[in-house]
C-alpha positions as CSV (number, residue, x, y, z in Angstrom):
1,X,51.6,0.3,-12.2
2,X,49.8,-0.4,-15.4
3,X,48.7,-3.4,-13.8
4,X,47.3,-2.2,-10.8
5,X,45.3,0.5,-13.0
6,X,43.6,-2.3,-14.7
7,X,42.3,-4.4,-12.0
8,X,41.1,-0.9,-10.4
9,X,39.3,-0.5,-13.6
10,X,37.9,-3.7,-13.9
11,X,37.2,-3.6,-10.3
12,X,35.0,-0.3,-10.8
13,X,33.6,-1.9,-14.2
14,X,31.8,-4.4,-11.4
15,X,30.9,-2.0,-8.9
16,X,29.4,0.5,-11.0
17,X,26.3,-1.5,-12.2
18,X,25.5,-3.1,-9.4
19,X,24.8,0.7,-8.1
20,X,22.6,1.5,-10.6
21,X,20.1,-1.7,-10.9
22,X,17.5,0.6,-9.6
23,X,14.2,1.2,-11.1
24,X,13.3,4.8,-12.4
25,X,11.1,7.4,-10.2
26,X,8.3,9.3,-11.7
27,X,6.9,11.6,-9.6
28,X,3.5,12.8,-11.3
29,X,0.5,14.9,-10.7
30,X,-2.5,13.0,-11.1
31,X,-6.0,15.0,-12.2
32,X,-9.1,13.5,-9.8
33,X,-12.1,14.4,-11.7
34,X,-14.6,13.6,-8.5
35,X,-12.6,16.2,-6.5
36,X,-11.6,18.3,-9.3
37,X,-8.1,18.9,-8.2
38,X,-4.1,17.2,-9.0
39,X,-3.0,14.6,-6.7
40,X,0.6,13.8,-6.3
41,X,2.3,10.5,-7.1
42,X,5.4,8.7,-7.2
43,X,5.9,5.6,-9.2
44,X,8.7,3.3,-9.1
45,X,8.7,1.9,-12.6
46,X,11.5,-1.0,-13.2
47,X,13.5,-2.1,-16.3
48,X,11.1,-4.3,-17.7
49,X,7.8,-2.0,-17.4
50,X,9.9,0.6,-19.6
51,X,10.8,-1.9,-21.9
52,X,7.1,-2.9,-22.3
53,X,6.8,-6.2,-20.4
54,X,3.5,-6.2,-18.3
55,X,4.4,-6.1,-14.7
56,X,2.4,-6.2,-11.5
57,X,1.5,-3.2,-9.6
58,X,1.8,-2.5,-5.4
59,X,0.2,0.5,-4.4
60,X,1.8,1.6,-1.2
61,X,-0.1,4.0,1.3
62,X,1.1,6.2,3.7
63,X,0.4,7.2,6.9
64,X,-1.6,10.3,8.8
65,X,0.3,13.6,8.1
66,X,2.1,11.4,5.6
67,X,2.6,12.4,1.6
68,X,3.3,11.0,-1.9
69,X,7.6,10.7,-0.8
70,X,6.5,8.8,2.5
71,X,7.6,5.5,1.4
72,X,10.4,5.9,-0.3
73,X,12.0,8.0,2.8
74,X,11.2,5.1,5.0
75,X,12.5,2.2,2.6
76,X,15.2,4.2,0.0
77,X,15.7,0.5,-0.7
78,X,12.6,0.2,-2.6
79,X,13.9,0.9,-6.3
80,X,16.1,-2.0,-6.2
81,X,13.4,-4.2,-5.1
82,X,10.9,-3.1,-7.7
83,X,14.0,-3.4,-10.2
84,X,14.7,-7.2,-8.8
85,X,10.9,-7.9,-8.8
86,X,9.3,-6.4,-11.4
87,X,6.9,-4.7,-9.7
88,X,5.5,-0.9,-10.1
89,X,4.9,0.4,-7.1
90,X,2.9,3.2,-6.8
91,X,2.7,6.0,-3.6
92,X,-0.2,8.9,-4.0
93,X,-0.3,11.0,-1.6
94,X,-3.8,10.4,0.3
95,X,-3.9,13.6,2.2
96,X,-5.5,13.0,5.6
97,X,-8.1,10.8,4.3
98,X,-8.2,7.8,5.5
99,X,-8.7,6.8,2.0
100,X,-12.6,7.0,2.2
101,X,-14.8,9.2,0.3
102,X,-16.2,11.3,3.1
103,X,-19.5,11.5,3.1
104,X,-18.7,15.3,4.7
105,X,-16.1,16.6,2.8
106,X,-16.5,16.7,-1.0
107,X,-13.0,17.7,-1.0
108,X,-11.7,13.9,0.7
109,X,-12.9,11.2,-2.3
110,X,-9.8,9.5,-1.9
111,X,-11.5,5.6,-2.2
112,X,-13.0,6.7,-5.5
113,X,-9.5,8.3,-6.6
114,X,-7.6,5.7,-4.9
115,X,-9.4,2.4,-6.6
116,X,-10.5,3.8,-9.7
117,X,-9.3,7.2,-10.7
118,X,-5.5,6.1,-10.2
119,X,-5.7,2.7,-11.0
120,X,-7.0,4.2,-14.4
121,X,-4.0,6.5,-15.4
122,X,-1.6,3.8,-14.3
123,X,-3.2,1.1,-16.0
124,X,-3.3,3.8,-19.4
125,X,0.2,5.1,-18.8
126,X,2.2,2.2,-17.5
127,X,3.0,-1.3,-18.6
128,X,0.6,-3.3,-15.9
129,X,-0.5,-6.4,-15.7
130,X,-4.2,-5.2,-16.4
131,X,-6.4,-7.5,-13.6
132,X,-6.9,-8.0,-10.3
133,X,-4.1,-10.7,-10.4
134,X,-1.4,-7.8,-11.0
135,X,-2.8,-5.6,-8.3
136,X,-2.5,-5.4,-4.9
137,X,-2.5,-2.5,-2.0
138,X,-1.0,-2.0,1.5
139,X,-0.2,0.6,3.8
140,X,1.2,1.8,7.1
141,X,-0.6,2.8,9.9
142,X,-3.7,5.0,8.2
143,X,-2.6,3.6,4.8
144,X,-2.8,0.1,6.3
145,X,-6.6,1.0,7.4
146,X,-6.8,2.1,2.9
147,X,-4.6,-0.9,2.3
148,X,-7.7,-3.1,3.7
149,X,-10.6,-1.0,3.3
150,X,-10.1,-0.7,-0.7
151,X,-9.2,-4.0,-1.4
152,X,-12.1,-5.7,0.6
153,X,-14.3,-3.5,-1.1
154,X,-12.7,-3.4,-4.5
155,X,-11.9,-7.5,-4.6
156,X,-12.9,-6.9,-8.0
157,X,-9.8,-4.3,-8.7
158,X,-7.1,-5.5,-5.9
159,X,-6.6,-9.1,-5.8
160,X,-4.2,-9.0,-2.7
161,X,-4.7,-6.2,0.4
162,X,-2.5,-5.4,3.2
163,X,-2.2,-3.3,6.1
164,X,1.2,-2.7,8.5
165,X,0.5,-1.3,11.4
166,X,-2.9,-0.7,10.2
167,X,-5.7,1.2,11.8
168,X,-8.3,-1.6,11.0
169,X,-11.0,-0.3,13.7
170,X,-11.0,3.1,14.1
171,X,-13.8,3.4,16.7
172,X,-11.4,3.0,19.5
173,X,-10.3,6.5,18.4
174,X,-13.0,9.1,18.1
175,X,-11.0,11.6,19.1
176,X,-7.7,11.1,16.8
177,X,-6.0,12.4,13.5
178,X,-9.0,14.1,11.9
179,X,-11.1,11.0,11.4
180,X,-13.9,13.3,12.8
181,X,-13.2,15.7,10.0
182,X,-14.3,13.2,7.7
183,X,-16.9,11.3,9.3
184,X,-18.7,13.7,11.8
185,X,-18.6,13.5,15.8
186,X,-19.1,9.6,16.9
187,X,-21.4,10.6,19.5
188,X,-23.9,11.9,16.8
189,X,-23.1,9.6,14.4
190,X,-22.6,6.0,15.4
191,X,-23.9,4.3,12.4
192,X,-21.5,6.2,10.0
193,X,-18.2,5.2,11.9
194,X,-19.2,2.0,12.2
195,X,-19.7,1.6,8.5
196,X,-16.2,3.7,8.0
197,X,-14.0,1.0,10.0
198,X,-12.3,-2.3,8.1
199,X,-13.3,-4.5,10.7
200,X,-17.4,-4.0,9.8
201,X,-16.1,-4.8,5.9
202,X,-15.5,-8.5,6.3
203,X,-19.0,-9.6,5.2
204,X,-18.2,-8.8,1.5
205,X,-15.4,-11.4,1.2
206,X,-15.5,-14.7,1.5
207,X,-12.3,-17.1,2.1
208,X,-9.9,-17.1,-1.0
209,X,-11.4,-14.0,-2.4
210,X,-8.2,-11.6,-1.6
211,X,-4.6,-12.5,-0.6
212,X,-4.6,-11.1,3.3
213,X,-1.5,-10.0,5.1
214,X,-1.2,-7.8,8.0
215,X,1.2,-7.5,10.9
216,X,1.2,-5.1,13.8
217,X,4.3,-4.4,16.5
218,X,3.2,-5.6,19.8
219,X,4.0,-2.4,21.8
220,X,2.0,-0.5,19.1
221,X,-1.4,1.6,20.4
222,X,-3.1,-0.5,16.8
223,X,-1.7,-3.5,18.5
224,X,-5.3,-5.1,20.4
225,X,-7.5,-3.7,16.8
226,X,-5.0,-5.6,14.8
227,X,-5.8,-9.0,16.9
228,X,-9.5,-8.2,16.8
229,X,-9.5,-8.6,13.3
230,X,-7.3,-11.5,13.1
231,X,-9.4,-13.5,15.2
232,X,-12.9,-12.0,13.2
233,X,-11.3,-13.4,10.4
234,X,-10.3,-16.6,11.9
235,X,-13.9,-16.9,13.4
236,X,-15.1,-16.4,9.4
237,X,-12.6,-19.2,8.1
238,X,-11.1,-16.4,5.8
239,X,-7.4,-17.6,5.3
240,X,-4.9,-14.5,5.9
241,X,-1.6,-14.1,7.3
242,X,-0.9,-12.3,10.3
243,X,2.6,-11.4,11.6
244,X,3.3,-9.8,14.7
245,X,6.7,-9.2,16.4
246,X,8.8,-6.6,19.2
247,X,8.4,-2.9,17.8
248,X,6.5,0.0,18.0
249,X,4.3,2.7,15.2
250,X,7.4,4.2,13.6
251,X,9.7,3.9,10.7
252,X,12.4,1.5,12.2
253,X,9.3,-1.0,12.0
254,X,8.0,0.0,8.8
255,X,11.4,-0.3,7.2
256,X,11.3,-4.2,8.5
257,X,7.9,-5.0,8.1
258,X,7.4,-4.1,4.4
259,X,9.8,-6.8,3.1
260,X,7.5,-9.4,4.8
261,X,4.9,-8.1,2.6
262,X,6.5,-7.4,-0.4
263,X,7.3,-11.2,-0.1
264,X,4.0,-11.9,0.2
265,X,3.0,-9.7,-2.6
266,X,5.6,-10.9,-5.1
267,X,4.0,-14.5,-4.2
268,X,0.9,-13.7,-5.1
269,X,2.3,-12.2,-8.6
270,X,4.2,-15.4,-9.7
271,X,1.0,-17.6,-8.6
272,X,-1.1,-15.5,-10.9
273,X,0.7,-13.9,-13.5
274,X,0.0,-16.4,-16.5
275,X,-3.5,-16.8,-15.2
């Protein structure tokens, strides 16, 4: 009896940890001064970041009618892999956005926020990797348009950009998730949409200047924007990767397609970390 007590001991002794490699949650209100108002934010912070080794950052976008908690609903899994990796991951909540700074609504700033406001407190608050080379952004669906639109504008903040599911053209859709709220009506004003859609923001890069990855389900309504702009991009000799496979705009593909990226992400990390 005494025996069998033991080995269930020792058996629980090796169980228990491997439960609880998983990397804190901070969940945070974040003060924008260009919109005067708190944002909400969750960080996944592992091990090493608390114990004041520099580690990189992903910042992780949601979706349209999306929040701060979006990501971690859709991948629970991702403590572990920030604990594994090293990476901070970091989730504000974008509102309805797009991640722009509406040239309509003083109340919608979310690219200054976003690539400068946040990336701020994080950078003052957490141990980050403190360059471009530790930073890099992606998102789903509306977060994967931010994902791309921030870091092809901000090269100079995000050294690697991604989009899943990504709304990289949003033109196609003039009538869809409030985009009008933030932009105006198309019909009346052409010239700002087109300035407002990832697509028209590939003349500020230039091959090698960001790490590229986006993917796109094939029975997803993104699904013809997302080969648009793989084929701009191959037309420009700008080097990216570009994943598509079976699946449509939901979490079940989400859930997949993030470990692709973090991949990707954590790649670009260990390439760059001692540089």
């Amino acid at each position: 009896m005494h025996k069998i007590l033991k080995q269930l001991i020792i058996a629980a002794a090796l169980i228990i940890p491997l439960n609880t490699f998983a990397a804190r949650i901070d969940t945070l209100t974040v003060k924008s001064e260009k919109m005067n108002k708190g944002i909400e934010v969750v960080v996944i912070v592992p091990d090493k970041a608390i114990n004041n080794q520099a580690c990189p950052t992903l910042y992780l976008l949601h979706g349209y009618s999306g929040d701060a908690r979006t990501w971690i609903n859709i991948k629970p899994e991702l403590p572990q892999m920030a604990e594994k990796d090293g990476v901070i991951v970091v989730c504000p909540d974008g509102e309805n956005s797009w991640y722009w700074d509406s040239p309509n609504n003083p109340d919608s700033q979310f690219e200054t926020f976003v690539s400068k406001e946040l990336v701020n407190y994080i950078d003052s608050n957490y141990c980050t990797v403190k360059n471009r080379n530790g930073r890099a952004i992606t998102g789903l669906s509306m977060g994967g348009h931010g994902g791309l639109w921030l870091s092809i504008r901000h090269k100079d903040i995000f050294g690697g950009g991604g989009a899943t599911s990504g709304g990289v053209d949003i033109r196609p859709f003039p009538n869809n998730w409030e985009m009008k709220k933030q932009l105006g009506e198309r019909d009346t004003n052409k010239e700002v949409w087109d300035k407002h859609t990832v697509i028209n923001q590939l003349d500020k890069i230039n091959n090698g200047d960001l790490a590229i990855i986006f993917d796109c389900g094939t029975n997803d309504f993104f699904f013809e924007v997302n080969n648009n702009l793989h084929a701009e991009l191959l037309k420009r000799g700008i080097s990216h990767d570009y994943i598509t496979r079976p699946g449509i705009h939901d979490g079940k593909y989400w859930n997949n397609s993030i470990e692709y990226q973090w991949l990707y992400f954590c790649k670009f990390f260990k390439g760059y970390r001692t540089k």
